[in-house]
N, CA and C atoms of all chains as a GROMACS GRO file, in nm:
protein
  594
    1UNK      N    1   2.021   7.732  14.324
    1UNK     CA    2   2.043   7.659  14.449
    1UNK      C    3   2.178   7.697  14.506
    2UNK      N    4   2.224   7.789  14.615
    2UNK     CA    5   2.257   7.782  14.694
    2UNK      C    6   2.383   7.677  14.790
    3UNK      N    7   2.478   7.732  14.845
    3UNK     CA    8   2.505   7.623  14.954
    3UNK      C    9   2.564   7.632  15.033
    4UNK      N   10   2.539   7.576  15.146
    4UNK     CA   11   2.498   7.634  15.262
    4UNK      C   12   2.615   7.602  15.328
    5UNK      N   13   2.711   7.660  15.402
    5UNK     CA   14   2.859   7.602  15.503
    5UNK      C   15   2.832   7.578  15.616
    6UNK      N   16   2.926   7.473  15.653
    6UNK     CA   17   2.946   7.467  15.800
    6UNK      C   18   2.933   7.597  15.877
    7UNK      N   19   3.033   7.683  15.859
    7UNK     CA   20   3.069   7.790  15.923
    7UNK      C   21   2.922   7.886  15.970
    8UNK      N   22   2.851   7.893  15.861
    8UNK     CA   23   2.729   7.980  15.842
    8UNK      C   24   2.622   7.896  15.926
    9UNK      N   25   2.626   7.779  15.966
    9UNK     CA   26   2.532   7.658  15.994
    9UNK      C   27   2.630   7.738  16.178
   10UNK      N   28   2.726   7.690  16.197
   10UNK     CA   29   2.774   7.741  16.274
   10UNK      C   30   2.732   7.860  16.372
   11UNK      N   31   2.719   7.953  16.305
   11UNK     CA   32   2.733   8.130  16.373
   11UNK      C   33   2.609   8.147  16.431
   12UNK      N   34   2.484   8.058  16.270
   12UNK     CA   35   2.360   8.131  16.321
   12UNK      C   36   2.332   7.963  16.446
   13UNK      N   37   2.360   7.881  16.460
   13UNK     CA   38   2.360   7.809  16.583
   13UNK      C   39   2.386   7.886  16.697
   14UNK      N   40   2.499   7.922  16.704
   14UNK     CA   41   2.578   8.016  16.822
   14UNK      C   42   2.462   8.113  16.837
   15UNK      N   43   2.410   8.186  16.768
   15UNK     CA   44   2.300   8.286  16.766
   15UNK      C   45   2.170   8.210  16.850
   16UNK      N   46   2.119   8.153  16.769
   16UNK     CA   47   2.007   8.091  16.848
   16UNK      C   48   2.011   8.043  16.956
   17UNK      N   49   2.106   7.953  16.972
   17UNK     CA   50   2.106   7.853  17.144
   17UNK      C   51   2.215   7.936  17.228
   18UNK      N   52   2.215   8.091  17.179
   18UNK     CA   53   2.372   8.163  17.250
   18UNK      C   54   2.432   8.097  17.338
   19UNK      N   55   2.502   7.988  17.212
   19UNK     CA   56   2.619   7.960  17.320
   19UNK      C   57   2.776   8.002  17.238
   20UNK      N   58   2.847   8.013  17.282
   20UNK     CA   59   2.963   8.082  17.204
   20UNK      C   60   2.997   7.964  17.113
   21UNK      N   61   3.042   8.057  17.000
   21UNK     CA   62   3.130   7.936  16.836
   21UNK      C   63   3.230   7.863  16.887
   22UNK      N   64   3.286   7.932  17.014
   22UNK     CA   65   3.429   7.779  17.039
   22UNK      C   66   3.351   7.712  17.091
   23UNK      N   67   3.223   7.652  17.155
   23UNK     CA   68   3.187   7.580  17.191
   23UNK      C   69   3.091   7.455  17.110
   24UNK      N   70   3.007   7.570  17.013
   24UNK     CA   71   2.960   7.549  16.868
   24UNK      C   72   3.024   7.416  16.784
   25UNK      N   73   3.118   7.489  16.755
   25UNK     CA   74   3.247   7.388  16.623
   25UNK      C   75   3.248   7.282  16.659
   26UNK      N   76   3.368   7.305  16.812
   26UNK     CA   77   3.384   7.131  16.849
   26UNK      C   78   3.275   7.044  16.810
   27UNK      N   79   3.173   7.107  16.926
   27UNK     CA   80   3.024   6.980  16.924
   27UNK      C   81   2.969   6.943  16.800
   28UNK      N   82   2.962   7.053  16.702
   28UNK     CA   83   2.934   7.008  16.580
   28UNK      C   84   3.022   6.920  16.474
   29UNK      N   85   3.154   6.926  16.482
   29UNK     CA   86   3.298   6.862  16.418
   29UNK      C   87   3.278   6.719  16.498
   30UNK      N   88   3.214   6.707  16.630
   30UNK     CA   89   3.244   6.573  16.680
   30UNK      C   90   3.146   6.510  16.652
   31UNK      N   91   3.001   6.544  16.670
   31UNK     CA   92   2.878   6.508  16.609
   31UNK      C   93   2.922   6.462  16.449
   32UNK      N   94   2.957   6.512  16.354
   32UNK     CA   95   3.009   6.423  16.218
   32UNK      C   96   3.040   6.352  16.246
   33UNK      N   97   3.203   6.352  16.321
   33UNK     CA   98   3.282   6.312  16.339
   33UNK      C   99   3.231   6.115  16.341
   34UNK      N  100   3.158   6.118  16.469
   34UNK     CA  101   3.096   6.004  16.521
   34UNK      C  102   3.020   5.957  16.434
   35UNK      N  103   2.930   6.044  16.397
   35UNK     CA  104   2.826   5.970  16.250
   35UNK      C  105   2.926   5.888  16.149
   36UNK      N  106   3.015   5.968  16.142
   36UNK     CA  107   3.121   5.860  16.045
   36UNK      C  108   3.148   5.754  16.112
   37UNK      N  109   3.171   5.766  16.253
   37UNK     CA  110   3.241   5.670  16.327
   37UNK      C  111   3.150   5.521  16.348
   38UNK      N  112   3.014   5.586  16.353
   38UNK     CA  113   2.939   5.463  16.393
   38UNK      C  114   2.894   5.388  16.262
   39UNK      N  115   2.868   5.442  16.149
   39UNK     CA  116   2.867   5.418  16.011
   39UNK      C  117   2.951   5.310  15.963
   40UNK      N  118   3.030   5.334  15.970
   40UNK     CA  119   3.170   5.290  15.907
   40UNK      C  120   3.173   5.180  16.051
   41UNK      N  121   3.130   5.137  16.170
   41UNK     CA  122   3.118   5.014  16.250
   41UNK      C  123   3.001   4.940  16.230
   42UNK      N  124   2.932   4.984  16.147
   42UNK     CA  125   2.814   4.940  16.070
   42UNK      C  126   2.660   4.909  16.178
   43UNK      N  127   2.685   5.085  16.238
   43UNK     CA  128   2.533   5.111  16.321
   43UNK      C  129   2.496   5.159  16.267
   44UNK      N  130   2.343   5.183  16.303
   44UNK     CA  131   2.267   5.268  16.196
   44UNK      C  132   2.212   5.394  16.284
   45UNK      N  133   2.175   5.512  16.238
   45UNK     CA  134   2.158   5.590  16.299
   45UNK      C  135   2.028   5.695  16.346
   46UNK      N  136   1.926   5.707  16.419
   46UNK     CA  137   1.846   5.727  16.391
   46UNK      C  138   1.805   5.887  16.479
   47UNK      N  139   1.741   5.956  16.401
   47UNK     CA  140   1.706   6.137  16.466
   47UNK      C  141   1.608   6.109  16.475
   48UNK      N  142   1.513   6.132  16.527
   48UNK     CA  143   1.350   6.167  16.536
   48UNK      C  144   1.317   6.288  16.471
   49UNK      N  145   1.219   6.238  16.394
   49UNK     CA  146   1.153   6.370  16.285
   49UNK      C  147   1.294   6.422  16.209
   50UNK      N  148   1.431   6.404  16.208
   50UNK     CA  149   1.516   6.442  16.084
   50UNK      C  150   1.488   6.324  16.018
   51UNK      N  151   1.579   6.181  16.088
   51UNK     CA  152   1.598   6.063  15.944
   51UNK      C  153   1.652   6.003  15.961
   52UNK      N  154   1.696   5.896  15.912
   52UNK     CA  155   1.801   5.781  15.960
   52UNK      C  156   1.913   5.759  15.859
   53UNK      N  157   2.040   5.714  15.897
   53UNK     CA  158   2.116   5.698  15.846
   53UNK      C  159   2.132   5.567  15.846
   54UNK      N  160   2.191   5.494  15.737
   54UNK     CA  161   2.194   5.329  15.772
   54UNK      C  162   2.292   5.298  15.633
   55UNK      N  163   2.396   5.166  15.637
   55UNK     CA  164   2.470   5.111  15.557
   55UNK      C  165   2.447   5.023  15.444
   56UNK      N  166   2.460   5.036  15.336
   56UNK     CA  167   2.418   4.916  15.286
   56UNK      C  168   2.526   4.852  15.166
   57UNK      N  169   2.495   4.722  15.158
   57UNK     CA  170   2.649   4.638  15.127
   57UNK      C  171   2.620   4.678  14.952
   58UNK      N  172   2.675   4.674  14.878
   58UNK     CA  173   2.673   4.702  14.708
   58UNK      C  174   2.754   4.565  14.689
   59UNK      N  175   2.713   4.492  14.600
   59UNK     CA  176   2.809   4.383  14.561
   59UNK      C  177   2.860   4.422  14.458
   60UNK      N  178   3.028   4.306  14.451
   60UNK     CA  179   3.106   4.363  14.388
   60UNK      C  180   3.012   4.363  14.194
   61UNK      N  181   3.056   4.410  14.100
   61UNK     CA  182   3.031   4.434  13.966
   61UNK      C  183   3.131   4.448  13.891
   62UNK      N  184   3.065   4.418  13.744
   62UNK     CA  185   3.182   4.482  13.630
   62UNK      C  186   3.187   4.582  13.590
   63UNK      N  187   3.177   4.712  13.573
   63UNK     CA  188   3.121   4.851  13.519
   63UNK      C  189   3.222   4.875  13.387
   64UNK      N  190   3.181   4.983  13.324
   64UNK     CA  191   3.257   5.023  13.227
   64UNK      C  192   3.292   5.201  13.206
   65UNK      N  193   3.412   5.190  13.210
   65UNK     CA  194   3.454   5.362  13.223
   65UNK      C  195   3.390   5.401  13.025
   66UNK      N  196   3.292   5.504  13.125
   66UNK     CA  197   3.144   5.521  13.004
   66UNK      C  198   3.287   5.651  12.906
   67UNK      N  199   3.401   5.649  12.902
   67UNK     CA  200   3.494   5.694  12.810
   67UNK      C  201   3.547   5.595  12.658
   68UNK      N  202   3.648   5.514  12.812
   68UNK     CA  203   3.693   5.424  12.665
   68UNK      C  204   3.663   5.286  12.692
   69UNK      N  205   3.496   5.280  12.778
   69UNK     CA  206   3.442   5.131  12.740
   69UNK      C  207   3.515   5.002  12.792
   70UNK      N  208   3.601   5.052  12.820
   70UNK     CA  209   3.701   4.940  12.915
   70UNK      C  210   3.628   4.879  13.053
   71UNK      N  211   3.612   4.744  13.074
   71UNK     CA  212   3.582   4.717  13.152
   71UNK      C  213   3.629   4.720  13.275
   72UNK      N  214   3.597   4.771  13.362
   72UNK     CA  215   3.690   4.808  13.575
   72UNK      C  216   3.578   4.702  13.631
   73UNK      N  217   3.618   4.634  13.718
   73UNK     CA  218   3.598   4.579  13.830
   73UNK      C  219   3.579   4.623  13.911
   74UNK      N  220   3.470   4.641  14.034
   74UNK     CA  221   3.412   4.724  14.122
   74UNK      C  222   3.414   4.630  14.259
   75UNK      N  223   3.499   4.670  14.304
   75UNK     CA  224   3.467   4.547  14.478
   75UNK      C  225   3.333   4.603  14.521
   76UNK      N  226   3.297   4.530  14.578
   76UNK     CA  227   3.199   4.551  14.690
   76UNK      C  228   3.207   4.635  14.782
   77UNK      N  229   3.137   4.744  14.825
   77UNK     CA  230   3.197   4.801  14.925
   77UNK      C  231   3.027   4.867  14.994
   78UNK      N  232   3.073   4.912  15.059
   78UNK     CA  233   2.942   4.975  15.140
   78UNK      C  234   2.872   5.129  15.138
   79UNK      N  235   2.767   5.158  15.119
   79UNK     CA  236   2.695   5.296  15.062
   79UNK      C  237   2.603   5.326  15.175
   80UNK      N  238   2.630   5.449  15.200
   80UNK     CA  239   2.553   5.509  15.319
   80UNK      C  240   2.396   5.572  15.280
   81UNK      N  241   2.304   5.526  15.320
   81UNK     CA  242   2.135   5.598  15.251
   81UNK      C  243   2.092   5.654  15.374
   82UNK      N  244   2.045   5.791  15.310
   82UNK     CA  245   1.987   5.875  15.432
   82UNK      C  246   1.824   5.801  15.396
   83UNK      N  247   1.729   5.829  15.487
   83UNK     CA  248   1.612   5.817  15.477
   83UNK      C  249   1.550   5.899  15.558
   84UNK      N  250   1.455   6.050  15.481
   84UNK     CA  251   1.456   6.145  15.564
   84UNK      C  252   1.278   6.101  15.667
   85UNK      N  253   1.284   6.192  15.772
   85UNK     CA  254   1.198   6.180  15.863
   85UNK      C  255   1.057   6.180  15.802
   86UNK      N  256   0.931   6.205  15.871
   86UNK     CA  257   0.829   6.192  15.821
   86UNK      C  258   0.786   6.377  15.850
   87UNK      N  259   0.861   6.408  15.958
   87UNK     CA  260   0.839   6.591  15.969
   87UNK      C  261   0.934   6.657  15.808
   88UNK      N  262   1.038   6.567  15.786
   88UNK     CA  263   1.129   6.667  15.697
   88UNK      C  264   1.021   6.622  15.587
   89UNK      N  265   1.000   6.510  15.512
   89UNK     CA  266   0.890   6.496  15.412
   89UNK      C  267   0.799   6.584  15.360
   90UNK      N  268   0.727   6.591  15.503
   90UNK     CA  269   0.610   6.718  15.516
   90UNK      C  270   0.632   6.814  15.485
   91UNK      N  271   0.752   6.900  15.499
   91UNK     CA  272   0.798   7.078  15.491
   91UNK      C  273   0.792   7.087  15.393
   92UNK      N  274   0.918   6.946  15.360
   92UNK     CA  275   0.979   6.988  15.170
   92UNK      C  276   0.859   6.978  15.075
   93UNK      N  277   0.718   6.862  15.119
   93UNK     CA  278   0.632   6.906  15.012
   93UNK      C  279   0.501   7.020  15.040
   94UNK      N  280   0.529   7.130  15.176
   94UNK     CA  281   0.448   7.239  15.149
   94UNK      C  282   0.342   7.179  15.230
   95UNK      N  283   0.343   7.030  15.294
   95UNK     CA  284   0.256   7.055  15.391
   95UNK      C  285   0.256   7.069  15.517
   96UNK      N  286   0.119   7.098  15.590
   96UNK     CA  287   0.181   7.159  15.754
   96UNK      C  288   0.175   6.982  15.840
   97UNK      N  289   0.336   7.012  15.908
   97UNK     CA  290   0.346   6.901  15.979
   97UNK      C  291   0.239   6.891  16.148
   98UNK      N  292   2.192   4.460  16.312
   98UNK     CA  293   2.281   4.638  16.315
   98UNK      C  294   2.210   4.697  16.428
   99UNK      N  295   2.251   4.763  16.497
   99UNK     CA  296   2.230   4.795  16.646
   99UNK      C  297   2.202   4.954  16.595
  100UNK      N  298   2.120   5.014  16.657
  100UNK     CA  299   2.066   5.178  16.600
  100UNK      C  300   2.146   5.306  16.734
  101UNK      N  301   2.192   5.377  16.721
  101UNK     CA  302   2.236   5.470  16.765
  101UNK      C  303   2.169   5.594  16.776
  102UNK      N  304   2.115   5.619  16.901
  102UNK     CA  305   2.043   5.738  16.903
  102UNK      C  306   2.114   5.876  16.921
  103UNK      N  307   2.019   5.993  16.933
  103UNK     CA  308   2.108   6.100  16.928
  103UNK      C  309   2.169   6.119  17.086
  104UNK      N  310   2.052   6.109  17.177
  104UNK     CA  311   2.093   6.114  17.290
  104UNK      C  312   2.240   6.063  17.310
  105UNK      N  313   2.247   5.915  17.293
  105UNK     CA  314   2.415   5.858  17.272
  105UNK      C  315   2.516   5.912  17.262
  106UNK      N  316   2.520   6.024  17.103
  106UNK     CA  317   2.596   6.083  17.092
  106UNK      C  318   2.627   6.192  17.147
  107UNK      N  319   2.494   6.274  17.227
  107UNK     CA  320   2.527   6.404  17.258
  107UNK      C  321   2.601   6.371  17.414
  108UNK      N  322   2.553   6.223  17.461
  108UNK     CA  323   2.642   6.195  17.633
  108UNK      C  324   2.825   6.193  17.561
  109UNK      N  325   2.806   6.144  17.435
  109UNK     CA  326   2.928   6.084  17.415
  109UNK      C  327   3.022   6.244  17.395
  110UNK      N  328   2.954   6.298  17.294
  110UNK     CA  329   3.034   6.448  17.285
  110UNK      C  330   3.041   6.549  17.399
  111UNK      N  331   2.924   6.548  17.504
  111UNK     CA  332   2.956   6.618  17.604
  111UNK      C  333   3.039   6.545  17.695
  112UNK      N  334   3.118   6.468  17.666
  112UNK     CA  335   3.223   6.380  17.748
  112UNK      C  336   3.367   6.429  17.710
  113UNK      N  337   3.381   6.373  17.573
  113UNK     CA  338   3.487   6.449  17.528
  113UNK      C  339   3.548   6.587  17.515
  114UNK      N  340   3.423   6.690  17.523
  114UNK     CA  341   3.449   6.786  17.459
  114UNK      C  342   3.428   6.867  17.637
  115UNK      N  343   3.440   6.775  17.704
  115UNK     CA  344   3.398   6.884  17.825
  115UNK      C  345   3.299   7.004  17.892
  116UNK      N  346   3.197   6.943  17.794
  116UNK     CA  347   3.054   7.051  17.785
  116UNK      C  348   2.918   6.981  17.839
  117UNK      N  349   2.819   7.040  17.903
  117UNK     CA  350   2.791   7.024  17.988
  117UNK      C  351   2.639   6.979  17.852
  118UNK      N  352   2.566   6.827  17.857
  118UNK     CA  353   2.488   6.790  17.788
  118UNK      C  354   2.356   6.887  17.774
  119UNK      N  355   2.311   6.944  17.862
  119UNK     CA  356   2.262   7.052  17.883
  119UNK      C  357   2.260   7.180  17.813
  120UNK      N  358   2.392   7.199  17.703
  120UNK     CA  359   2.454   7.248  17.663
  120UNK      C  360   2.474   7.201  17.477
  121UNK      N  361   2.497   7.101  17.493
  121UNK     CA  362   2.522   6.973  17.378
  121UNK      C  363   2.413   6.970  17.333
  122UNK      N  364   2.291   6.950  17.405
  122UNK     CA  365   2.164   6.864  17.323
  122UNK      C  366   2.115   7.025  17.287
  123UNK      N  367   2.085   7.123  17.285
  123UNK     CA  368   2.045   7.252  17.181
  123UNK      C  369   2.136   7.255  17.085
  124UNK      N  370   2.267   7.255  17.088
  124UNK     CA  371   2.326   7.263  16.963
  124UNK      C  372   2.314   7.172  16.872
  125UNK      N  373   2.326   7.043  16.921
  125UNK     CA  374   2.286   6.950  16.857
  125UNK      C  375   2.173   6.922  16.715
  126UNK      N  376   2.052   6.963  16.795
  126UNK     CA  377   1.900   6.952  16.754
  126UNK      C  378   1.910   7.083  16.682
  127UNK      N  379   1.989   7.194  16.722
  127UNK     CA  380   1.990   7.313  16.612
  127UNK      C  381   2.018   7.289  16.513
  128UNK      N  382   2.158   7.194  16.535
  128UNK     CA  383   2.204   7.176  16.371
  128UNK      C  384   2.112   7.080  16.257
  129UNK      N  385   2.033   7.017  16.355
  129UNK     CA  386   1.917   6.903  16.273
  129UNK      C  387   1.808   7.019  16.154
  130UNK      N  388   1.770   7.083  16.302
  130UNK     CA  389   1.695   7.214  16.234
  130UNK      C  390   1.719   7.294  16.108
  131UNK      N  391   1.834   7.353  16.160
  131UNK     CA  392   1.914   7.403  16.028
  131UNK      C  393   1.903   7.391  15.911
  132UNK      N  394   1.901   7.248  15.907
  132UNK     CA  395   1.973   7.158  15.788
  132UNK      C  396   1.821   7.134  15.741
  133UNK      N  397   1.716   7.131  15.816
  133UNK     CA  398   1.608   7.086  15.740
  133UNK      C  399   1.561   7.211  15.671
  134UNK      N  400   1.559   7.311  15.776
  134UNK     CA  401   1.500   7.456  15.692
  134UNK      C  402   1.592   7.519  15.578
  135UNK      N  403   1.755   7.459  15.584
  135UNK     CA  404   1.819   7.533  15.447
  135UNK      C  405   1.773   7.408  15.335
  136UNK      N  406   1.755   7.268  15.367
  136UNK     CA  407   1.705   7.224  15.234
  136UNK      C  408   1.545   7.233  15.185
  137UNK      N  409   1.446   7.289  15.296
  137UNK     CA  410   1.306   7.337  15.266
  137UNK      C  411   1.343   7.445  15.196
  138UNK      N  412   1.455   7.562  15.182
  138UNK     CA  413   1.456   7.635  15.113
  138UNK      C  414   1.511   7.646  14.978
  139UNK      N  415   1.553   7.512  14.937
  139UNK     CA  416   1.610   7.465  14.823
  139UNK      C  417   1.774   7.477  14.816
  140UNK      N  418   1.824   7.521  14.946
  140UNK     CA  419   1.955   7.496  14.930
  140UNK      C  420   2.048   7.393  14.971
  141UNK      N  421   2.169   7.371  14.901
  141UNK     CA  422   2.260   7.244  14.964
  141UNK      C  423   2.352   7.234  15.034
  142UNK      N  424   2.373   7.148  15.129
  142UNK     CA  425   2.459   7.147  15.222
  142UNK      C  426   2.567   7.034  15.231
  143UNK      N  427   2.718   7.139  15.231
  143UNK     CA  428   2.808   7.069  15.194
  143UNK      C  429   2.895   7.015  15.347
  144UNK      N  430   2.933   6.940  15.359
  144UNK     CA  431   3.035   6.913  15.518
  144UNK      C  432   3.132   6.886  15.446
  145UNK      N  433   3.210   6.920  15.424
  145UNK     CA  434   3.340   6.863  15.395
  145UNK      C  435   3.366   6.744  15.471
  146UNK      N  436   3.403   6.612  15.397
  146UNK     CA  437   3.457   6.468  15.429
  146UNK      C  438   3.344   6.403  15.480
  147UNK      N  439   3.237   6.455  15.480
  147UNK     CA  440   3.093   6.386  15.589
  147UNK      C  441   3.016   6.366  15.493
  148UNK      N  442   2.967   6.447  15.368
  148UNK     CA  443   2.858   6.409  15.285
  148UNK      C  444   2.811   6.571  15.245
  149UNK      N  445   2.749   6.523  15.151
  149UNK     CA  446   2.604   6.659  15.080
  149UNK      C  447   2.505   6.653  15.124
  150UNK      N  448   2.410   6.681  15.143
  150UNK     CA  449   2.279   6.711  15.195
  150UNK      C  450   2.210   6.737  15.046
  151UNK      N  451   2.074   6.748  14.968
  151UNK     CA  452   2.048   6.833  14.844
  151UNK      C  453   1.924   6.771  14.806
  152UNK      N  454   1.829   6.872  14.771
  152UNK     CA  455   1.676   6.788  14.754
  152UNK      C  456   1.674   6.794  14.641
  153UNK      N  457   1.620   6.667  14.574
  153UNK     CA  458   1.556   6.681  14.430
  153UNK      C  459   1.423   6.617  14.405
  154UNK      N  460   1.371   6.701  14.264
  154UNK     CA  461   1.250   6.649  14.259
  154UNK      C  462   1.211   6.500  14.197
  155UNK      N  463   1.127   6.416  14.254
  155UNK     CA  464   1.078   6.277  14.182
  155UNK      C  465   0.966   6.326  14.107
  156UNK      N  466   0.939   6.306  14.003
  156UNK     CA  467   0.845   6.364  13.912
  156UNK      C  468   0.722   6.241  13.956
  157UNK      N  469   0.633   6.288  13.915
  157UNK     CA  470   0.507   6.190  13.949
  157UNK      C  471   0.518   6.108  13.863
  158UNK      N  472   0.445   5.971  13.927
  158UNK     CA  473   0.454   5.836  13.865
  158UNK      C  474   0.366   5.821  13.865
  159UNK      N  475   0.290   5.657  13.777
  159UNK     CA  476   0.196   5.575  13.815
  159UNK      C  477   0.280   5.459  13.887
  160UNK      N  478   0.204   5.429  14.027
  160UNK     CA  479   0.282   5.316  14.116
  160UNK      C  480   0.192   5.215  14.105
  161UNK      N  481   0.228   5.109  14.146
  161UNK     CA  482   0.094   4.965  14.178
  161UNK      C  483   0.105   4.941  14.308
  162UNK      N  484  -0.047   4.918  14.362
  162UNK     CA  485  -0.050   4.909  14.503
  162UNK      C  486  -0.018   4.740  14.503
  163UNK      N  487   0.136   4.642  14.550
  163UNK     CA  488   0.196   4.562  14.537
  163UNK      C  489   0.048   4.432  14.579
  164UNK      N  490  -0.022   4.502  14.676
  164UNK     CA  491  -0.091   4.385  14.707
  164UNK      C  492  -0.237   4.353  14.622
  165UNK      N  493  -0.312   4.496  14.595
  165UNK     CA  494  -0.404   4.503  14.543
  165UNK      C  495  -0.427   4.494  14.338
  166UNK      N  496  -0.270   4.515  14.326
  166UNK     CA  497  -0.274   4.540  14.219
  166UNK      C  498  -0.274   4.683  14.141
  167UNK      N  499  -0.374   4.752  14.217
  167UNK     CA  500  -0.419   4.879  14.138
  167UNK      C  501  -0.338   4.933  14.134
  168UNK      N  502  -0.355   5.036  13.987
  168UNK     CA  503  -0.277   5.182  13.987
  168UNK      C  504  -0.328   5.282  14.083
  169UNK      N  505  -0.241   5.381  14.125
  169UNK     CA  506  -0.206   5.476  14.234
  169UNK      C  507  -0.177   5.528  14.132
  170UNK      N  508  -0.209   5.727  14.183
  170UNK     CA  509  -0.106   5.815  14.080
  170UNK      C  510  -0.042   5.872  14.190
  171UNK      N  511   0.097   5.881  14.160
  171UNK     CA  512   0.156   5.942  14.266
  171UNK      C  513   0.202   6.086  14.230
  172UNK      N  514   0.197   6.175  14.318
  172UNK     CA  515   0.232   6.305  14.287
  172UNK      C  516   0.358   6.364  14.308
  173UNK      N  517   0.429   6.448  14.240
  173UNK     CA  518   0.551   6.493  14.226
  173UNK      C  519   0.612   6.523  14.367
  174UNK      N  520   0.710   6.467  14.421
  174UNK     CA  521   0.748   6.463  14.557
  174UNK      C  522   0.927   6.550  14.566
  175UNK      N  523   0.942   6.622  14.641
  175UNK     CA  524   1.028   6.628  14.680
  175UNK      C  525   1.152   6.573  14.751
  176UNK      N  526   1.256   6.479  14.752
  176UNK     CA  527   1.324   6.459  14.855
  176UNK      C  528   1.477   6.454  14.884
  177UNK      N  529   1.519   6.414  14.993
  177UNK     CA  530   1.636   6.467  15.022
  177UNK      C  531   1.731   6.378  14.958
  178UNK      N  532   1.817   6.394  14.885
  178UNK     CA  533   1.925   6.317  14.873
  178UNK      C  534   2.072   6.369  14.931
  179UNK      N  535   2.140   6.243  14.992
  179UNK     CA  536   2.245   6.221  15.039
  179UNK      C  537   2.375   6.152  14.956
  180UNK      N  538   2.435   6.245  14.989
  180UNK     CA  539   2.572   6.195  14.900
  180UNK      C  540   2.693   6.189  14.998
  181UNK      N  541   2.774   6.080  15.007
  181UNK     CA  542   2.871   6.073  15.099
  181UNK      C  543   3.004   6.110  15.071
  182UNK      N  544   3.052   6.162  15.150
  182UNK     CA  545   3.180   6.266  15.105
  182UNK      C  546   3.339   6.157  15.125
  183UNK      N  547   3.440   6.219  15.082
  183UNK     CA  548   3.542   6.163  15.106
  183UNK      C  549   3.607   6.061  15.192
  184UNK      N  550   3.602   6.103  15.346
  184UNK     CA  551   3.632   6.083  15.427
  184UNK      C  552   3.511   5.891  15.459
  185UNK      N  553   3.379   5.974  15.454
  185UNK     CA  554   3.337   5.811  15.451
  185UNK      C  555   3.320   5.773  15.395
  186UNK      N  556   3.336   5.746  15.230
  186UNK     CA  557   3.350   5.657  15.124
  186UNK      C  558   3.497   5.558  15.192
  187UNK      N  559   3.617   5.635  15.223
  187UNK     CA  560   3.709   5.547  15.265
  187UNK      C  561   3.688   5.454  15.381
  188UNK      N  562   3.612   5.514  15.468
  188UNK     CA  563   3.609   5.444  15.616
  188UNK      C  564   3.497   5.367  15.577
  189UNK      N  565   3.420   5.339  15.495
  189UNK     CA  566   3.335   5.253  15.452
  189UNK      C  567   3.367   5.145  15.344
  190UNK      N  568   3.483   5.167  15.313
  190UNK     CA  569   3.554   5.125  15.174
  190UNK      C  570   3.531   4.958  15.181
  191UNK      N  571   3.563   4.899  15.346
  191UNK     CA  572   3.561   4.743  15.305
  191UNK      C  573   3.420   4.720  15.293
  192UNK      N  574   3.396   4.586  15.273
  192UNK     CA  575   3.263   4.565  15.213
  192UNK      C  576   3.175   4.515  15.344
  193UNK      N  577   3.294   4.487  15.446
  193UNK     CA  578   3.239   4.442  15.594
  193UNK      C  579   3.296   4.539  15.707
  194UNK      N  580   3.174   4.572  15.797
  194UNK     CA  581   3.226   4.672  15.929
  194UNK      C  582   3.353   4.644  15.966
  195UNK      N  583   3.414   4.680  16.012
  195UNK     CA  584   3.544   4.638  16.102
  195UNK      C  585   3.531   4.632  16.220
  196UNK      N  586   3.416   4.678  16.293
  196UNK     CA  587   3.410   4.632  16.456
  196UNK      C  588   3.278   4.547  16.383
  197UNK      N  589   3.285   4.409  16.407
  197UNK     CA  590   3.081   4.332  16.390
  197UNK      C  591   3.027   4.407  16.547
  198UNK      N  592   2.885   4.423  16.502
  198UNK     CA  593   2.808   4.518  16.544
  198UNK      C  594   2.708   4.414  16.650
   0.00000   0.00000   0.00000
């Protein structure tokens, strides 16, 4: 397995929709950018046929550092779950969407 | 929780970024593309501070259909898992949004 960069995600974009890489980056750096942004204001996010992005609360726990068994305290904090589309589903198991 | 579409974002980035939406919404939907055909091909995708992208396999189960009772066999599925990177583990860090939604 492979993995795959921005940069390379980048070029062959610029290739396909020829539009030039300085124009590329930004839109793509701000597109994250915002996914973090709306995330973290606790929207949820939704693509058609990619997937949704959405927040979810973890309550706080006791865990144990699986070393020296010591018990840590875990606040609560919030975990981001992708949930992929019903087209991405289809590809990854080989059937035609 | 209020849902955010893509359209949203692509008015919002062709605002900032001075590019014409027209412009925005192919790159956009390219990068959706992308990302689905490099993980149909079994590879992973890293963003630095944004998250992983990375498919793995669920091996087949026996499930229960919750209402009927019955066993289902379910077959070995592929799917995407998401892992969140640096940057929003912190900006997610309190346990409550910071703007209520």
């Amino acid at each position: 397995m492979s993995t795959t960069t921005k940069k390379e995600l980048i070029d062959r974009i610029a290739a396909t929709t020829k539009t030039r890489r300085a124009v590329v980056k930004p839109v793509i750096q701000m597109f994250l950018d915002e996914m973090v942004r709306e995330l973290a204001n606790g929207h949820r996010l939704e693509f058609r046929d990619f997937g949704v992005f959405e927040t979810k609360r973890r309550a706080a726990r006791r865990a144990q550092n699986p070393k020296t068994l010591e018990p840590v305290e875990v606040s609560a904090r919030r975990v981001v779950k992708f949930k992929m589309g019903r087209l991405v589903k289809q590809k990854l198991n080989g059937r035609r969407p | 929780m209020s849902t955010i579409t893509k359209k949203e974002l692509i008015d919002r980035i062709a605002g900032c970024t001075h590019t014409r939406p027209g412009v925005v919404k192919p790159v956009v939907q390219s990068f959706l593309n992308e990302i689905v055909r490099e993980l149909v091909k079994g590879n992973r995708l890293e963003f630095r501070d944004f998250g992983v992208f990375e498919t793995r396999i669920r091996p087949a189960r026996t499930a229960r259909n919750p209402k009927t009772l019955e066993e289902v066999q379910v077959r070995q599925t592929r799917v995407v898992r998401f892992k969140m990177g640096r940057l929003m583990k912190q900006r997610l860090s309190t346990a409550e949004p910071q703007v209520p939604s």
